[in-house]
C-alpha positions in Angstrom: 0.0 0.0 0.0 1.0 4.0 -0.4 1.9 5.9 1.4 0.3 9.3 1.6 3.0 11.3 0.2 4.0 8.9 -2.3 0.4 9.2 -3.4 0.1 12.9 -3.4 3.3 12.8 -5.3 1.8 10.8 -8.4 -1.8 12.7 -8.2 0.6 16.1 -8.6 2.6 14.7 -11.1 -0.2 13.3 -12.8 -1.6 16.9 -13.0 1.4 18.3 -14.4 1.6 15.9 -17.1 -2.2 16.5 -18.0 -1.8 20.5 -17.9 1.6 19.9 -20.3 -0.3 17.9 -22.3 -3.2 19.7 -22.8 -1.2 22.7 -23.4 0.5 20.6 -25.9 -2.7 19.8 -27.9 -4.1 23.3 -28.0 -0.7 24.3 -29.3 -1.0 21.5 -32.4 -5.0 22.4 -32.8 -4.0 25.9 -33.0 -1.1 25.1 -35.7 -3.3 22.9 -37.4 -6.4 25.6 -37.6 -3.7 28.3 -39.0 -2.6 25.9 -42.0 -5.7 25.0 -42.7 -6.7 28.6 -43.2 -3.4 29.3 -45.3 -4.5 26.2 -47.4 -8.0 27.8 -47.4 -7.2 31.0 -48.6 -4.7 30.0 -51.6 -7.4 27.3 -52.3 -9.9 30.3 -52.9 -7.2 32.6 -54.8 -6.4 30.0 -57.2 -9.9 29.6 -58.0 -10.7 32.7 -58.3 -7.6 33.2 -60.8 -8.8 30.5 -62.7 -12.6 31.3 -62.5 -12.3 34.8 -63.7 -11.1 34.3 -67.1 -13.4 31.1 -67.6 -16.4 32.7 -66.2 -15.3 36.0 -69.1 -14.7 33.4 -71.9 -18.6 31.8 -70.9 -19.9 35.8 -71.1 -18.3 36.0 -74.5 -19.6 32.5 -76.0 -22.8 32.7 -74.8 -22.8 36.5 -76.1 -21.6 35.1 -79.7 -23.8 32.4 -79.9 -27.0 35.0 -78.7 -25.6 37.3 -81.4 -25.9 34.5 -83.9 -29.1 33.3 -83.9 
């Protein structure tokens, strides 16, 4: 059996090693959420580079082919 300061021993460093790690995972979660937002963002702008012209080229066909008939 324990003894009572060997116990309060392990409950404190069981504490310590929870707060650390929770620290830890908020710091990845945090990282992880800032990425993700980077990816996000050039994700959008390269979509919106690419959509621009299409979506002017559409105007312009569907313009000829209005013209046309």
């Amino acid at each position: 059996m324990m003894d009572n300061e060997v116990k309060q021993f392990l409950i404190a460093m069981e504490a310590r090693f929870k707060e650390r790690l929770d620290d830890k995972v908020n710091e990845s979660e945090a990282r992880l959420i800032q990425r993700m937002e980077k990816i996000e963002t050039s994700l959008l702008t390269a979509f919106h580079q690419w959509a621009s012209p299409a979506e002017m080229r559409a105007r312009t066909h569907s313009a000829a082919i209005r013209a046309g008939h």
